[in-house]
C-alpha positions in Angstrom: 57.4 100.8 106.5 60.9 99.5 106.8 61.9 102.8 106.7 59.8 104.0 109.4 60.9 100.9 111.8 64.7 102.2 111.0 64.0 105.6 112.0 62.1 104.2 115.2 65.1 102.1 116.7 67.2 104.7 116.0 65.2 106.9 118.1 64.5 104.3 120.9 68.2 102.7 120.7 70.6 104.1 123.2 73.2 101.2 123.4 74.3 98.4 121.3 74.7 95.0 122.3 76.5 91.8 121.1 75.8 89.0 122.9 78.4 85.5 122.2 77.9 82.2 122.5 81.5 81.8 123.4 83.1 83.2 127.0 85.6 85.4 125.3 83.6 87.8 123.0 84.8 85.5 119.8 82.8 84.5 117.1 79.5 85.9 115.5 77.7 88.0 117.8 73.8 88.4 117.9 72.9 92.2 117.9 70.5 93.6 120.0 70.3 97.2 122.0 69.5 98.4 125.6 67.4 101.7 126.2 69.0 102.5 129.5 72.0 102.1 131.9 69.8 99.9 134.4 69.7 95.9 132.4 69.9 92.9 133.1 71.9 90.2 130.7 70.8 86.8 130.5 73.6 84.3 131.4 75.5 82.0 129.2 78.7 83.3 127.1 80.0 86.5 126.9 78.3 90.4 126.5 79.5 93.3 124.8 77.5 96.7 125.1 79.1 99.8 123.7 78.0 103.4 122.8 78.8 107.0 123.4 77.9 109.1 126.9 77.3 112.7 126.4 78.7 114.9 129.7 76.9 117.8 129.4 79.0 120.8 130.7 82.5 120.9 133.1 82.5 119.2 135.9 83.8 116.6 138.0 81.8 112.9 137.7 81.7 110.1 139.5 80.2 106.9 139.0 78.2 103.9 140.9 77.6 100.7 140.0 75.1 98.2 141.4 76.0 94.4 140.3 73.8 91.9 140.8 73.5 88.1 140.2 76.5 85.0 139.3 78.5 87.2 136.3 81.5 89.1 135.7 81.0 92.1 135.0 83.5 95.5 133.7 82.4 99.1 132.4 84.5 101.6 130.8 84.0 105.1 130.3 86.6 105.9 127.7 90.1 103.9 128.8 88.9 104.6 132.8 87.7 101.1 134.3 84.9 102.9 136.9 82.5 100.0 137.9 83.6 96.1 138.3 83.0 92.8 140.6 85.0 91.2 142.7 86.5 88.6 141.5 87.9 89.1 139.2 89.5 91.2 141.8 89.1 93.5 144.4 90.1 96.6 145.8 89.5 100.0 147.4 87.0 102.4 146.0 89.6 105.1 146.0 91.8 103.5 143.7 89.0 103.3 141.4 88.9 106.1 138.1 85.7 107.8 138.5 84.8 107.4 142.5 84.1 110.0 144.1 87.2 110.7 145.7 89.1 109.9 142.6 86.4 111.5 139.9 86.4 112.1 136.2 87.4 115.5 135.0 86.0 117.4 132.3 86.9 121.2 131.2 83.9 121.0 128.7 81.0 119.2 127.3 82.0 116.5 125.5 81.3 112.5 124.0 82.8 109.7 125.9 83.2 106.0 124.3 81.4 103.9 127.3 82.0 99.7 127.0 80.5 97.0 129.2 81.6 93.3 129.4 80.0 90.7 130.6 81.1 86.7 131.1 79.5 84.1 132.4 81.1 82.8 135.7 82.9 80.0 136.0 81.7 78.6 138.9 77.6 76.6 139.6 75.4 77.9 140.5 76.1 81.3 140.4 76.9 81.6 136.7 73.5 80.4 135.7 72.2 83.8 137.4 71.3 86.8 134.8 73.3 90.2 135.6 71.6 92.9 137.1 73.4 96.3 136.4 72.9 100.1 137.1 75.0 102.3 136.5 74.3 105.7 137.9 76.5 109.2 137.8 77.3 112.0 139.9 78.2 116.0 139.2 80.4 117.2 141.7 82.4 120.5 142.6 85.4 118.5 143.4 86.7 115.0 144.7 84.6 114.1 148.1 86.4 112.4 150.9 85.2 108.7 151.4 83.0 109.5 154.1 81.2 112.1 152.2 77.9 111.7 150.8 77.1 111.8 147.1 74.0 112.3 145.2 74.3 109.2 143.0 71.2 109.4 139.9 70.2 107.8 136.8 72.1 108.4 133.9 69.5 110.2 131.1 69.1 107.6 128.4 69.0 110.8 126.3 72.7 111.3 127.0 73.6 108.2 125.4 73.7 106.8 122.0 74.3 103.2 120.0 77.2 104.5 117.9 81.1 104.3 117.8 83.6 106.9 116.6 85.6 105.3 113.4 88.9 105.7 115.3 86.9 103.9 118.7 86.4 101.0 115.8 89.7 100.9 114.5 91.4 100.8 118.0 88.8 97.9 119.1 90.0 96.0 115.8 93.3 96.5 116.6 92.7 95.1 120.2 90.9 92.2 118.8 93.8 91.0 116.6 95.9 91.2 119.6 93.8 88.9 121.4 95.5 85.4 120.3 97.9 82.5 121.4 98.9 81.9 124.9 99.6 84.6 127.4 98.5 85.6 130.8 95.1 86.5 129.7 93.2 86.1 133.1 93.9 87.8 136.6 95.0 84.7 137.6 98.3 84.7 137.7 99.2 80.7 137.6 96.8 80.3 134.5 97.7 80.8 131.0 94.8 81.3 128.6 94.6 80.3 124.8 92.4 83.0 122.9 90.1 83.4 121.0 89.6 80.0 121.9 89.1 80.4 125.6 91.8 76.7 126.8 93.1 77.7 130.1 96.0 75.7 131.6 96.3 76.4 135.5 100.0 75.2 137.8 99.3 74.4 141.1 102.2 75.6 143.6 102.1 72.5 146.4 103.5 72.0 149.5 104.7 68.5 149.7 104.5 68.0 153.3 101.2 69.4 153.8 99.8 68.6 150.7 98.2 72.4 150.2 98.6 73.7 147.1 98.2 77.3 145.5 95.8 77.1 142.4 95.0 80.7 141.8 96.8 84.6 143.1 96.3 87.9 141.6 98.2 91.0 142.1 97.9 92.7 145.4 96.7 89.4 146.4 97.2 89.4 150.3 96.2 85.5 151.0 99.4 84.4 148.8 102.6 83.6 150.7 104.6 81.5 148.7 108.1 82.0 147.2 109.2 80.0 144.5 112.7 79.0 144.6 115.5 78.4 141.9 114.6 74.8 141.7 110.6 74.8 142.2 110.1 73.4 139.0 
């Protein structure tokens, strides 16, 4: 019987998923799998899904996303960021890897590594609302102009599977151990982050005769004007 249930999951299993307690994927994760590229994740902590998508023959691909509800939310096919919100931050679908004016090319069939995160927000209410995510594909003939329509599907849960390449694992590892002390962990670029354990420390840039003050800027971010002089701090 335990046998049979093994062979089952692995049949019905097309993603993996590790959901933390903590907001930065740190500590001991419960396991659990997704059948499909259309989920929704309960809120609270942090989510990693990861698996392999298989592209079937040469093409060009693009990808949509659809994001719904108070989380953050990234996808990766291999090291190409296609699908994320805003914030963290924002910009133009054409700068995006895998749009349909900037699509993914492949000379052959082939397996991709894909990764998902998911954190919690950081703001109420909206971080007590589950994401909602679809991620759907497109085979093209060539990059489309932005105006151009795209027929956008489902991605076939056939096409996707719960395992990791042992060189995809060792470069995860590798990240992982990276991932400690202070730095400038978060797109916010007056807020240094402690990892694993998740302490931020944010400097406010103020205006003493207006009493304003700058608490958070990105790159590219077009609402900062400030320039700090020799003796701001």
């Amino acid at each position: 019987m335990p046998i049979m249930l093994s062979l089952l999951l692995s049949s019905t299993a097309t993603l993996k998923v590790d959901t933390y307690s903590t907001s930065a994927l740190h500590g001991t994760p419960k396991t659990s799998t997704i059948d499909s590229l259309d989920f929704s994740i309960q809120p609270g902590g942090s989510t990693e899904i990861t698996g392999t998508l298989d592209i079937p023959n040469a093409s060009y691909y693009a990808f949509s996303c659809r994001i719904a509800g108070g989380q953050i939310v990234f996808v990766w096919i291999e090291d190409h960021l296609v699908c994320h919100t805003d914030p963290p931050f924002g910009n133009t679908n054409s700068s995006i890897d895998g749009s349909k004016e900037n699509p993914l090319s492949y000379s052959a069939a082939t397996r991709q590594h894909i990764v998902i995160h998911i954190y919690a927000s950081s703001e109420q209410p909206v971080r007590d609302t589950p994401a909602d995510v679809s991620v759907r594909w497109a085979s093209l003939a060539s990059p489309l102009a932005a105006d151009a329509p795209a027929n956008f599907s489902a991605v076939p849960p056939r096409l996707l599977t719960p395992g990791s390449s042992a060189v995809e694992l060792q470069r995860r590892s590798l990240q992982r151990s990276l991932q400690s002390g202070w730095n400038l962990w978060l797109y916010n670029l007056l807020s240094v982050a402690r990892l694993p354990q998740s302490f931020v420390l944010t400097t406010a840039i103020c205006q003493l005769s207006t009493g304003e003050c700058l608490e958070s800027t990105r790159i590219e971010d077009t609402a900062a004007a400030i320039r700090v002089g020799p003796f701001a701090i």
